[in-house]
N, CA, C and O atoms as CSV, one atom per row, in Angstrom:
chain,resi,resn,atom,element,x,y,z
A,1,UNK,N,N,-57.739,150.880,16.175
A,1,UNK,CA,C,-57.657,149.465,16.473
A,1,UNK,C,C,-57.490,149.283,17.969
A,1,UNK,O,O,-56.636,149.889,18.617
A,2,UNK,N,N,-58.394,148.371,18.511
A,2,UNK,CA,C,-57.733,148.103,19.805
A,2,UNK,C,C,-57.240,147.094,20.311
A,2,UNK,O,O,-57.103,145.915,19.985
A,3,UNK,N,N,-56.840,148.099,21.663
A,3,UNK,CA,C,-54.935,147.831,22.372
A,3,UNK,C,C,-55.177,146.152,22.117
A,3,UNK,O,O,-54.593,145.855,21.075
A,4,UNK,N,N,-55.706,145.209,22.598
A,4,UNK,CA,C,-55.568,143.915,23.020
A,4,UNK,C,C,-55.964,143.000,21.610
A,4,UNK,O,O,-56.192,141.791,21.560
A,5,UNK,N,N,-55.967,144.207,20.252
A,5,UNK,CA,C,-55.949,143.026,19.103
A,5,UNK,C,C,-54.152,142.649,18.389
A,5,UNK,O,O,-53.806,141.873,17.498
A,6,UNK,N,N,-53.425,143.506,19.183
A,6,UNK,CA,C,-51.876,143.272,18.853
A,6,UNK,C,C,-51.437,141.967,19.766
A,6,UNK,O,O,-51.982,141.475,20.754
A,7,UNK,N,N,-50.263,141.606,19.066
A,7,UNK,CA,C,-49.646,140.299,19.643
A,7,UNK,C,C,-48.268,140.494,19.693
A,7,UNK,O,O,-47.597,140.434,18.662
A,8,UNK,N,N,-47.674,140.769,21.004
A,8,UNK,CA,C,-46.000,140.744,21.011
A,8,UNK,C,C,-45.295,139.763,20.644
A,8,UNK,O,O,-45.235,138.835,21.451
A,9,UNK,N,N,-44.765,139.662,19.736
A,9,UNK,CA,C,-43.416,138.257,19.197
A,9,UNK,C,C,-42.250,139.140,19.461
A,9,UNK,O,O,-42.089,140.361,19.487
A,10,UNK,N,N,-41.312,137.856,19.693
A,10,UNK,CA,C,-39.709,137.937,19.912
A,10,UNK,C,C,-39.317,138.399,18.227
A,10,UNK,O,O,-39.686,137.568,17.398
A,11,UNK,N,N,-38.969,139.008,17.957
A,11,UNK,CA,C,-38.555,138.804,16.304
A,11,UNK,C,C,-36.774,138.729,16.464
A,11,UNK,O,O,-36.237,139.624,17.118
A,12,UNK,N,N,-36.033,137.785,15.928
A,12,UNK,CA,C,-34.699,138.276,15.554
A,12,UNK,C,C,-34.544,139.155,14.768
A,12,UNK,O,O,-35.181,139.352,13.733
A,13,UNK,N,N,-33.373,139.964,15.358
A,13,UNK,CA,C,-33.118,141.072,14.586
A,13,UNK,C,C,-31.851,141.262,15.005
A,13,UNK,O,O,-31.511,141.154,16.184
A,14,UNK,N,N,-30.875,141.635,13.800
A,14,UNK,CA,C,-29.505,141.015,13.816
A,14,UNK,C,C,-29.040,140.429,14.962
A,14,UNK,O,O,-28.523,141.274,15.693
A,15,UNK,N,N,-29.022,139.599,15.298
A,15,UNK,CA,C,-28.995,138.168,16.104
A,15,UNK,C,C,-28.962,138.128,17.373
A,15,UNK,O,O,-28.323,137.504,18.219
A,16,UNK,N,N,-30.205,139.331,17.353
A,16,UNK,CA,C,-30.837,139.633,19.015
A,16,UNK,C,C,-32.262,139.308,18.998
A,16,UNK,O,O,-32.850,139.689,17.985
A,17,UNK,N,N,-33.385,138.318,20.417
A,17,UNK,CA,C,-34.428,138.588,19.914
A,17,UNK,C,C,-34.702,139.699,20.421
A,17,UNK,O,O,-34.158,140.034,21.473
A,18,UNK,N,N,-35.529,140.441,19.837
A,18,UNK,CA,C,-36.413,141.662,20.561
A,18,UNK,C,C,-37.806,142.059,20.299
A,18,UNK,O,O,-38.219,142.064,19.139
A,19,UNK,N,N,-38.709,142.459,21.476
A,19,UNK,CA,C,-39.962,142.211,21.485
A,19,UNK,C,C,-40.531,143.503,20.453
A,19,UNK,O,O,-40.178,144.681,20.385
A,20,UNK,N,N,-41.363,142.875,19.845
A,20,UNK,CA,C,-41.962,144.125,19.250
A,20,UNK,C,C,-43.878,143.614,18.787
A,20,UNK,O,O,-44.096,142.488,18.341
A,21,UNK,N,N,-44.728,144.365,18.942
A,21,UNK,CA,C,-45.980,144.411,19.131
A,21,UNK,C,C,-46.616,144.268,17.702
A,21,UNK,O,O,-46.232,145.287,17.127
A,22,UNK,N,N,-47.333,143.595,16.883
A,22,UNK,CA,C,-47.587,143.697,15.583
A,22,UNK,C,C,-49.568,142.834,15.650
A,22,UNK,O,O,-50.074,141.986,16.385
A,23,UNK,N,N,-50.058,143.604,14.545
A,23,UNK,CA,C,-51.510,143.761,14.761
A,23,UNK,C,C,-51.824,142.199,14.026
A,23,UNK,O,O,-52.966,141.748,14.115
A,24,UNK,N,N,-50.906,141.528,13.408
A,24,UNK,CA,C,-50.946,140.357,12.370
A,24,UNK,C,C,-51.549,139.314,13.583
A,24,UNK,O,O,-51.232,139.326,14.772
A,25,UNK,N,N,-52.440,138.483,12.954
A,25,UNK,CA,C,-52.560,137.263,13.765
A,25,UNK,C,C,-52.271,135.657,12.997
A,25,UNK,O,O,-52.633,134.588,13.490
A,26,UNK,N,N,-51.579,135.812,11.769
A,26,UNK,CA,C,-50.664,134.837,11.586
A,26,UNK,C,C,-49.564,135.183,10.774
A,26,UNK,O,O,-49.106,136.323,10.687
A,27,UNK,N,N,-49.243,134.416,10.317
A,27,UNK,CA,C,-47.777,134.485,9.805
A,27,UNK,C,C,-47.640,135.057,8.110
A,27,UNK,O,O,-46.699,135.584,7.517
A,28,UNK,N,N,-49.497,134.557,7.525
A,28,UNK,CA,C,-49.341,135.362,5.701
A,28,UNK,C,C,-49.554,137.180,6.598
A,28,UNK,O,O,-48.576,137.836,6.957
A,29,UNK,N,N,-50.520,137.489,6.720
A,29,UNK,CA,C,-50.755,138.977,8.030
A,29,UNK,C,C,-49.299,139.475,8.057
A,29,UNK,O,O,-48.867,140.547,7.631
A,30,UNK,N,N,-48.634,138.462,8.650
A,30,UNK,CA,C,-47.202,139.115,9.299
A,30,UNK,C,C,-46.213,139.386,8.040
A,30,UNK,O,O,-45.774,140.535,7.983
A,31,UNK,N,N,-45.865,138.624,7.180
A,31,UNK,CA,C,-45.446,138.939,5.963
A,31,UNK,C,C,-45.927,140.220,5.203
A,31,UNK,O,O,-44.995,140.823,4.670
A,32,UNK,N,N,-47.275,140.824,5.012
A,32,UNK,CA,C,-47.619,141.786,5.012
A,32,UNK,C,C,-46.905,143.124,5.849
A,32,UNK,O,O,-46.078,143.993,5.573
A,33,UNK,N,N,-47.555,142.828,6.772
A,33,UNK,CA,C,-47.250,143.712,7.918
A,33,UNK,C,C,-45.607,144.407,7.826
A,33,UNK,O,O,-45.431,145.624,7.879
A,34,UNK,N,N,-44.293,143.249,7.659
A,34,UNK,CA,C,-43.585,143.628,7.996
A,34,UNK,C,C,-42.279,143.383,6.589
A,34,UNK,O,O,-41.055,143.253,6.581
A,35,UNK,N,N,-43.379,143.419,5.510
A,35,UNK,CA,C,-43.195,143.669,3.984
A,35,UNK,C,C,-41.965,142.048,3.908
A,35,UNK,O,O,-41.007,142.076,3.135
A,36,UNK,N,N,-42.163,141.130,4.571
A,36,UNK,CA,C,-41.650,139.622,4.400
A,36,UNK,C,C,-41.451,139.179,3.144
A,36,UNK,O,O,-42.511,139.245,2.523
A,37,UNK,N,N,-40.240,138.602,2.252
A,37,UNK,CA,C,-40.409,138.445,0.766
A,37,UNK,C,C,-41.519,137.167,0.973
A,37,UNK,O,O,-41.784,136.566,2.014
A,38,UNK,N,N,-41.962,137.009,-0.125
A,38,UNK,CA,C,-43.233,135.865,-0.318
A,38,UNK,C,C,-41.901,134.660,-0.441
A,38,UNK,O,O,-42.545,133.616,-0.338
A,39,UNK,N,N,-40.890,134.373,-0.552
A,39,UNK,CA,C,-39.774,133.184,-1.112
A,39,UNK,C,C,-38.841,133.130,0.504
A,39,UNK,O,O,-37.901,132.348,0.649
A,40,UNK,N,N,-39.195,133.879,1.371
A,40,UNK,CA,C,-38.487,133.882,2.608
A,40,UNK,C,C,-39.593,132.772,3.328
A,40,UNK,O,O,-40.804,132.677,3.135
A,41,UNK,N,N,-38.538,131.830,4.395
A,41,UNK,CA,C,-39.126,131.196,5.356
A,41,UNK,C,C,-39.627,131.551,6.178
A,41,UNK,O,O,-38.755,132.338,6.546
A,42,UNK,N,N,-40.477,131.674,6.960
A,42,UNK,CA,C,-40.579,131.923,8.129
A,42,UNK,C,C,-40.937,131.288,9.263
A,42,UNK,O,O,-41.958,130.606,9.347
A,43,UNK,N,N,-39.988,131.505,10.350
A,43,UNK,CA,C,-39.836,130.690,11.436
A,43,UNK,C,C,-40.345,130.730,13.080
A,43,UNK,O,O,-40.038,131.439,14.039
A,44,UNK,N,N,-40.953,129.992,12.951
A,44,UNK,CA,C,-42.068,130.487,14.662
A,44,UNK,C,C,-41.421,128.967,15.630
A,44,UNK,O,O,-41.579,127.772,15.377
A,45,UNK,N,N,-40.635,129.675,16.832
A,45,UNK,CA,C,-40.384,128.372,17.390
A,45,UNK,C,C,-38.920,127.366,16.494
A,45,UNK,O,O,-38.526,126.205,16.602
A,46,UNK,N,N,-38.565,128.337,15.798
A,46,UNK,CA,C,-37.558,126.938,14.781
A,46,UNK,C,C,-38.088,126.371,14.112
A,46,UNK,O,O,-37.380,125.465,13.672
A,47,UNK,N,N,-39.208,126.375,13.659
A,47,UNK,CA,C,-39.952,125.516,13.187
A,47,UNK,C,C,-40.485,126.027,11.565
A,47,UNK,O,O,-40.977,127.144,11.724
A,48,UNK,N,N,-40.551,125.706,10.374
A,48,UNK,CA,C,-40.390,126.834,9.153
A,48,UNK,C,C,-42.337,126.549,9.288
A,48,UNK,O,O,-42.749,125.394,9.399
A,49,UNK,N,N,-43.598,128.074,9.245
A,49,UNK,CA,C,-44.477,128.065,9.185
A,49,UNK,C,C,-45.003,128.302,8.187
A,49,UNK,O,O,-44.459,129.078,7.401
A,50,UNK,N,N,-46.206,127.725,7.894
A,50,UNK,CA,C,-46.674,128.592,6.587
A,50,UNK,C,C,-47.724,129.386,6.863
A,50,UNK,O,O,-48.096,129.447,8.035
A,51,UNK,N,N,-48.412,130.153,5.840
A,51,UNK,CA,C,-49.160,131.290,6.081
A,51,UNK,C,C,-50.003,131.425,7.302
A,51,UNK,O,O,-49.965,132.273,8.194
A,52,UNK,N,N,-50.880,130.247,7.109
A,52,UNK,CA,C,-51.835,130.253,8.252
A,52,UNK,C,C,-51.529,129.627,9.559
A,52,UNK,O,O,-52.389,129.039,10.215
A,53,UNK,N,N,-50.652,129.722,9.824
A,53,UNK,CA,C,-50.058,129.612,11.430
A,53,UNK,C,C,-50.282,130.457,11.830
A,53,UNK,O,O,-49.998,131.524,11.285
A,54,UNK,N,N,-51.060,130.346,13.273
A,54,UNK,CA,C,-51.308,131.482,14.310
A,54,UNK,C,C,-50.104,132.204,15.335
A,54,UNK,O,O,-49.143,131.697,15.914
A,55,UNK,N,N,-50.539,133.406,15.289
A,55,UNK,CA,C,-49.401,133.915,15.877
A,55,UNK,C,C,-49.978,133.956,17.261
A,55,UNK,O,O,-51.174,133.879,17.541
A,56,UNK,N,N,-48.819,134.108,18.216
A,56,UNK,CA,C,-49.223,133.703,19.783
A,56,UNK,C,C,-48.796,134.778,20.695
A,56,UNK,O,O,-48.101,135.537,20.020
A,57,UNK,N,N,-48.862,135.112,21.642
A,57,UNK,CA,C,-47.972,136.467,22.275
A,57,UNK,C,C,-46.713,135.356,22.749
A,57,UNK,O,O,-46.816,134.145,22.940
A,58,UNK,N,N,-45.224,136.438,22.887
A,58,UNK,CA,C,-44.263,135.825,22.925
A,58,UNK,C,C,-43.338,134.537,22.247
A,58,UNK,O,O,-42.433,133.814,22.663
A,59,UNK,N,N,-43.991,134.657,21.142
A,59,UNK,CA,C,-43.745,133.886,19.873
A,59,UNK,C,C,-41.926,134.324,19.314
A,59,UNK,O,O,-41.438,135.408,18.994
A,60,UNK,N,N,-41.362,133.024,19.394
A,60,UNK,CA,C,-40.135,133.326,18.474
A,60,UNK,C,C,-40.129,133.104,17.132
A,60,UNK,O,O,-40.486,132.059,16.589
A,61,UNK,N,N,-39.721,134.093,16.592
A,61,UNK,CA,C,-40.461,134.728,15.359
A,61,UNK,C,C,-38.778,134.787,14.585
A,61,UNK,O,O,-37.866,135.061,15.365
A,62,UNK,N,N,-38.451,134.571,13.302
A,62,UNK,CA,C,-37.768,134.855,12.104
A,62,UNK,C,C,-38.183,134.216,11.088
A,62,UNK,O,O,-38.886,133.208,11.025
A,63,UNK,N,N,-37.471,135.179,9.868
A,63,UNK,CA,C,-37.178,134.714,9.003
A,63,UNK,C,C,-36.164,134.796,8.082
A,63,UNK,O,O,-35.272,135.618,8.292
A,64,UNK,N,N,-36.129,134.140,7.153
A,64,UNK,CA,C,-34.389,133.592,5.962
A,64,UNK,C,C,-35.137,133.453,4.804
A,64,UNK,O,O,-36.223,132.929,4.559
A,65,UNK,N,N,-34.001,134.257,3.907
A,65,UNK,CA,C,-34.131,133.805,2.126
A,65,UNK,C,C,-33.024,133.727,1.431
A,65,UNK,O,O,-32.174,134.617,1.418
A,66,UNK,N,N,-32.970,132.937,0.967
A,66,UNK,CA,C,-31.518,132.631,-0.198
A,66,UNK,C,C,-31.369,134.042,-1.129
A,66,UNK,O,O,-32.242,134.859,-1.421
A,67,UNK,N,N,-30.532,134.026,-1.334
A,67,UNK,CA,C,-30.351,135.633,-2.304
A,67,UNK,C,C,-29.698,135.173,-3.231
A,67,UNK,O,O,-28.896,134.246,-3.118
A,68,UNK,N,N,-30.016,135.879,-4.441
A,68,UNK,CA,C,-28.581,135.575,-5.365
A,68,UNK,C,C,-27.238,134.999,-5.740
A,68,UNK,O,O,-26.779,134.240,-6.594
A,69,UNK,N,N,-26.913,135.553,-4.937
A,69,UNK,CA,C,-24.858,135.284,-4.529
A,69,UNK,C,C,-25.038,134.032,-4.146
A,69,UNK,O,O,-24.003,133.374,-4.251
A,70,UNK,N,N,-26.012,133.404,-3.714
A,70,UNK,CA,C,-25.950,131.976,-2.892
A,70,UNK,C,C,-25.484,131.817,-1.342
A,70,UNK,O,O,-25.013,130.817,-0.800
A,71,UNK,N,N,-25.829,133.449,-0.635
A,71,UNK,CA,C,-26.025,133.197,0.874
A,71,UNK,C,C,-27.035,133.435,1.818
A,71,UNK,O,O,-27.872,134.051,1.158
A,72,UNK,N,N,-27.364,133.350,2.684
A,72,UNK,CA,C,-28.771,133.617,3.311
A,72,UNK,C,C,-29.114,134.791,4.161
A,72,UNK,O,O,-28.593,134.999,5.256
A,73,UNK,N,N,-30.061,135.587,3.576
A,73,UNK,CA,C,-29.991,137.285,4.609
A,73,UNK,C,C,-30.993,136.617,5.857
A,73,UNK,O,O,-31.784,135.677,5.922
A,74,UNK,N,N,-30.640,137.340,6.504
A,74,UNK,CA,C,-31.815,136.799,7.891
A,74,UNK,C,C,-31.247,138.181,8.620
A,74,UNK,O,O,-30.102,138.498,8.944
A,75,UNK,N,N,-32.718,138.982,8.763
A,75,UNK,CA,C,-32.795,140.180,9.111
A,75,UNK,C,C,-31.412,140.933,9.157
A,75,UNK,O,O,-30.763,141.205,10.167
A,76,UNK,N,N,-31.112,141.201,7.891
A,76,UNK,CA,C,-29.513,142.049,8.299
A,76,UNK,C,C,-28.580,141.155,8.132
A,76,UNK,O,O,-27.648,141.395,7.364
A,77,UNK,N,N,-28.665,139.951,8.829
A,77,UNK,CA,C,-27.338,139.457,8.429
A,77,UNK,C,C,-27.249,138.868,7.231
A,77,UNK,O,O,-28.239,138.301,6.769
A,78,UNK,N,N,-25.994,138.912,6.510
A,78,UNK,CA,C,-26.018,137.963,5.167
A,78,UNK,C,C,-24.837,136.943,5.546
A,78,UNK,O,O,-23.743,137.328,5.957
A,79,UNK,N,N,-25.130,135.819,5.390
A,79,UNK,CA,C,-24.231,134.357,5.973
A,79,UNK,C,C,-23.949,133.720,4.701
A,79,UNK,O,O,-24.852,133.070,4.174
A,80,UNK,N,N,-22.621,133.836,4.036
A,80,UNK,CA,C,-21.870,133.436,2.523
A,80,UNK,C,C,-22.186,131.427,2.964
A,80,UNK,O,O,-22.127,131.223,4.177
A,81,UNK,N,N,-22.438,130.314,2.210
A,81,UNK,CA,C,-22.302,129.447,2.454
A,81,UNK,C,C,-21.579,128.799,1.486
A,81,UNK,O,O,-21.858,128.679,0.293
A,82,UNK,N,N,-20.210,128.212,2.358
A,82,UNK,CA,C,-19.311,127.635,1.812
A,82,UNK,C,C,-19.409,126.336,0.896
A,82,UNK,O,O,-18.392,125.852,0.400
């Protein structure tokens, strides 16, 4: 694959962003890519995207899913809601 078909996003990751390089050029791609549950949000900009949102270089990138117990994992962290 070549070098200039990857796109660097910010991804949070336990509640740091950090850059990392991924070949996806939107956001269903990126769910793939980075095995995303299909019931998780995902967030470009703060903003919740759906599949076909384009991904951009330097993109702030997460995502969140409700779990079981009734709190929200977001990469690593799990946040109990009161």
């Amino acid at each position: 694959m070549a070098e200039d078909s990857k796109v660097t996003i910010n991804l949070l990751d336990n509640g740091e962003f950090a850059s990392r390089e991924v070949t996806s050029k939107n956001v269903g791609e990126l769910r793939n890519e980075l095995e995303i549950p299909s019931s998780a949000n995902v967030m470009v900009a703060g903003t919740i995207r759906q599949n076909d949102f384009a991904l951009t270089d330097n993109a702030l990138v997460a995502y969140a899913s409700n779990n079981k117990v009734g709190g929200i994992t977001m990469f690593g962290f799990k946040v109990k809601l009161k």
